[in-house]
C-alpha positions as CSV (number, residue, x, y, z in Angstrom):
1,X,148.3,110.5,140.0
2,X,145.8,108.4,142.6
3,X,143.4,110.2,145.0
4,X,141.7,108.9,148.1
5,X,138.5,110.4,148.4
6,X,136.8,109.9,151.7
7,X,133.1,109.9,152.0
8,X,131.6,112.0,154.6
9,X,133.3,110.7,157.6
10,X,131.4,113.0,159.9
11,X,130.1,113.0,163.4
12,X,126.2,112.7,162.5
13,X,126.9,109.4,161.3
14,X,128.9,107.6,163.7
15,X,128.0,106.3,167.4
16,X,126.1,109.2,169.2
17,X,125.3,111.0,166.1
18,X,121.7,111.7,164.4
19,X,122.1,108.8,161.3
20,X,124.7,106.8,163.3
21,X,126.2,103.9,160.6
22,X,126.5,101.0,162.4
23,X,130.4,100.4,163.4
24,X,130.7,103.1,161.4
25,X,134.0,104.5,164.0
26,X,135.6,101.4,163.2
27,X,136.6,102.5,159.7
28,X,138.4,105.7,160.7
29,X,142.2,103.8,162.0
30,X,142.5,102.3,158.8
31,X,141.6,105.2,156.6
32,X,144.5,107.0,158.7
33,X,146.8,104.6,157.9
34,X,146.0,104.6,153.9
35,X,146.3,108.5,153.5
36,X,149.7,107.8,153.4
37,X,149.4,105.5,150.1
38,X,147.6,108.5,147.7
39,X,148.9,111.9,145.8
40,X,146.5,113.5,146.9
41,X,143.5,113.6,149.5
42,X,140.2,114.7,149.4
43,X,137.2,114.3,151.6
44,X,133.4,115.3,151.4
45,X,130.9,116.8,153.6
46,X,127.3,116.6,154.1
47,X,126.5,120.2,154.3
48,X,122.6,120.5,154.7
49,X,120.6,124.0,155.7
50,X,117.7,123.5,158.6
51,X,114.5,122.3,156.9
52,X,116.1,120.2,154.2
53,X,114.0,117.9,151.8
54,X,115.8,114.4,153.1
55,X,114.5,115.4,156.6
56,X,111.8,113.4,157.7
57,X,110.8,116.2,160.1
58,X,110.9,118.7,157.0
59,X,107.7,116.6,156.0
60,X,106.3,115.3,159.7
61,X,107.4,111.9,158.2
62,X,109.2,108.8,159.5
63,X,112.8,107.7,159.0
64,X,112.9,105.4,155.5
65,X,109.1,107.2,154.3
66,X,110.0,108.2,150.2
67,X,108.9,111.2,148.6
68,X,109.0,112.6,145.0
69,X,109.7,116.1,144.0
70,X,110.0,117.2,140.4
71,X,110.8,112.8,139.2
72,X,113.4,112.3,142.2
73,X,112.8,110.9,145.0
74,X,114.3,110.9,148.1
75,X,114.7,108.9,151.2
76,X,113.8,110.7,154.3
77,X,116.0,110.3,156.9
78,X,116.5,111.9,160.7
79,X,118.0,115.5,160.4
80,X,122.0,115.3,160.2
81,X,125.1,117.2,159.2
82,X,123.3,120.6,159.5
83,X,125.2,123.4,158.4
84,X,127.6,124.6,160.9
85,X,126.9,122.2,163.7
86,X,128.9,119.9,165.5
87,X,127.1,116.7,163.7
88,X,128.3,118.1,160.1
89,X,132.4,118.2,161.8
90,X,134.4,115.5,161.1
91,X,134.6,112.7,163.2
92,X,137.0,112.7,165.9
93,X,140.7,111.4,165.5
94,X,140.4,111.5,161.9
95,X,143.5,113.0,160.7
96,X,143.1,115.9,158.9
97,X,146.6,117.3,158.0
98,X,146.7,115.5,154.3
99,X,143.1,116.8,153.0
100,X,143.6,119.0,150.3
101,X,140.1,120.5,150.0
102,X,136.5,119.5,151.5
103,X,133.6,119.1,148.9
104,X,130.3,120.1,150.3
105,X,127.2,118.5,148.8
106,X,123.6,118.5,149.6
107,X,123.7,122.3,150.8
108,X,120.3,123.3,148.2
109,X,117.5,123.1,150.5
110,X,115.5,121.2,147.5
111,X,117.7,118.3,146.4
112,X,119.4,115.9,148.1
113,X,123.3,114.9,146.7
114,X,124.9,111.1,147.5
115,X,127.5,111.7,145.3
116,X,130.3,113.8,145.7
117,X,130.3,114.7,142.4
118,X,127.0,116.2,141.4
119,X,123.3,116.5,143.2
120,X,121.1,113.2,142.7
121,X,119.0,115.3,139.8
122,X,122.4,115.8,138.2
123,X,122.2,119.7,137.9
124,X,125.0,120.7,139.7
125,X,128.5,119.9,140.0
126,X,130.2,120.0,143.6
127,X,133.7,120.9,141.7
128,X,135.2,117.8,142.7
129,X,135.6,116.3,139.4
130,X,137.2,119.3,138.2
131,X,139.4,119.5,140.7
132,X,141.0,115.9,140.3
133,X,141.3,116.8,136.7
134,X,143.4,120.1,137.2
135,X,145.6,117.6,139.2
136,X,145.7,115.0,136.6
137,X,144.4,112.5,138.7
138,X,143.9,109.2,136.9
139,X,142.8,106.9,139.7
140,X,140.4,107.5,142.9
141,X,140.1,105.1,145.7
142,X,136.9,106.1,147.8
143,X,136.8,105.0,151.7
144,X,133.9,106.3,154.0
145,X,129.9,106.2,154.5
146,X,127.7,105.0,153.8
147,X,128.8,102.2,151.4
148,X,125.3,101.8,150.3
149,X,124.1,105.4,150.0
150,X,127.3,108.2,149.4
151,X,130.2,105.8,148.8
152,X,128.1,103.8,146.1
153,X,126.6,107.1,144.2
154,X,130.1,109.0,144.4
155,X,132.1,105.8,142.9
156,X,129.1,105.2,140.4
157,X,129.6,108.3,139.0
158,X,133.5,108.5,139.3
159,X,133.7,105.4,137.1
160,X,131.0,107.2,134.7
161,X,133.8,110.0,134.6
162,X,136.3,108.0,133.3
163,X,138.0,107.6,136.8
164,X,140.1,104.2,137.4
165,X,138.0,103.3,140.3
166,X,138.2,101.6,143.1
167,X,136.2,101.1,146.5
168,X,138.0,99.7,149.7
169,X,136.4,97.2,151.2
170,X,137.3,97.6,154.3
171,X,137.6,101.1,155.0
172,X,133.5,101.1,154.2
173,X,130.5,100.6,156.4
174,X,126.7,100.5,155.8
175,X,123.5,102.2,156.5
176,X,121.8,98.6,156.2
177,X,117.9,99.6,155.8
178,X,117.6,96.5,154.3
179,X,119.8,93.6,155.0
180,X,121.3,93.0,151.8
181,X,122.1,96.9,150.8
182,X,125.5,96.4,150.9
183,X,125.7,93.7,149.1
184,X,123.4,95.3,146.5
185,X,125.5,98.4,146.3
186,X,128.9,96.4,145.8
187,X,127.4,94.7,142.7
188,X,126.0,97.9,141.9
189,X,129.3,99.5,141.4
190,X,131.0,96.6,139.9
191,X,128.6,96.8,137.1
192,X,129.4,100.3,136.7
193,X,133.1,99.0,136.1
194,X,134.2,99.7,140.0
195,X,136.4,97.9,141.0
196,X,136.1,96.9,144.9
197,X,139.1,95.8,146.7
198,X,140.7,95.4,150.3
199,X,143.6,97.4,152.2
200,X,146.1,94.8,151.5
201,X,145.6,94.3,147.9
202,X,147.0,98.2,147.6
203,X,150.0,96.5,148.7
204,X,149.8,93.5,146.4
205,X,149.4,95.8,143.5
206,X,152.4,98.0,144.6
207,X,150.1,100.5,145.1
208,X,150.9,101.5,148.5
């Protein structure tokens, strides 16, 4: 069984939204089109309460400022995908109708979560990984944002829990604090035995 997870494709963090990714809306046709390809379909959510630790304004910091709590730190970044508010939906003309379940991560107030599997201190799990195993999912192919924040962490740890996994190029975008994130985080993942792809080599592989 293969799974398409797709990273936080939410309003916050497209064009209009609080931690807009730039071209970020151009991603969402193609991951349409490759729903069709998977088993399964999952998606996750950044699901923060008011007053969260990665808010800047939590701290009466600026955007990018780094703090450390208990030997984590955490990038502070504008508030976004509050609990319950329109910037935490998903974004518009997204199709919805194959997602199986929504994961939410980064709802404790004190820790912030990248990956969609588990918070970045690693104490909880968001249930995801079980999930994909009571399915017998062998194989995840993550699509979303941001590929150097959410998409890198959640296909880092994937790999790390024995997933076959691969990232589609194409179907990511980038926060780009620095200018070569995104490069960074694709050799990043391919060290961590990801293996990063493009649309049309799902259907070289016969894969889609």
């Amino acid at each position: 069984m293969k799974a398409l997870i797709i990273v936080d494709l939410q309003k916050d963090f497209v064009q209009g939204g609080s931690l807009a990714v730039p071209d970020g809306v151009s991603i969402i046709r193609v991951i349409n089109q490759l729903q069709t390809c998977f088993d399964i379909v999952v998606a996750t959510k950044d699901w923060h309460p008011k007053n969260h630790i990665s808010f800047a304004s939590t701290h009466g910091k600026k955007t990018g400022e780094v703090i450390e709590t208990d030997g984590i730190k955490h990038i502070l970044w504008p508030d976004h995908c509050v609990q319950n508010t329109k910037g935490a939906e998903f974004v518009d003309h997204l199709n919805p109708e194959r997602i199986e379940r929504v994961f939410y991560k980064g709802a404790d107030p004190k820790i912030d979560s990248y990956s969609g599997f588990f918070d970045d201190g690693r104490k909880s799990a968001t249930g995801l990984d079980d999930y994909l195993k009571n399915q017998n999912v062998r194989e995840v192919y993550i699509v979303g944002l941001a590929t150097d924040y959410c998409v890198k962490y959640t296909a880092i740890d994937a790999a790390g829990l024995g997933y076959q996994t691969c990232v589609i190029q194409d179907a990511v975008k980038g926060v780009k604090l620095r200018p070569d994130d995104v490069e960074n985080a694709f050799e990043s993942m391919k060290k961590s035995g990801v293996v990063v792809m493009h649309r049309s080599d799902l259907k070289t592989l016969g894969k889609c």
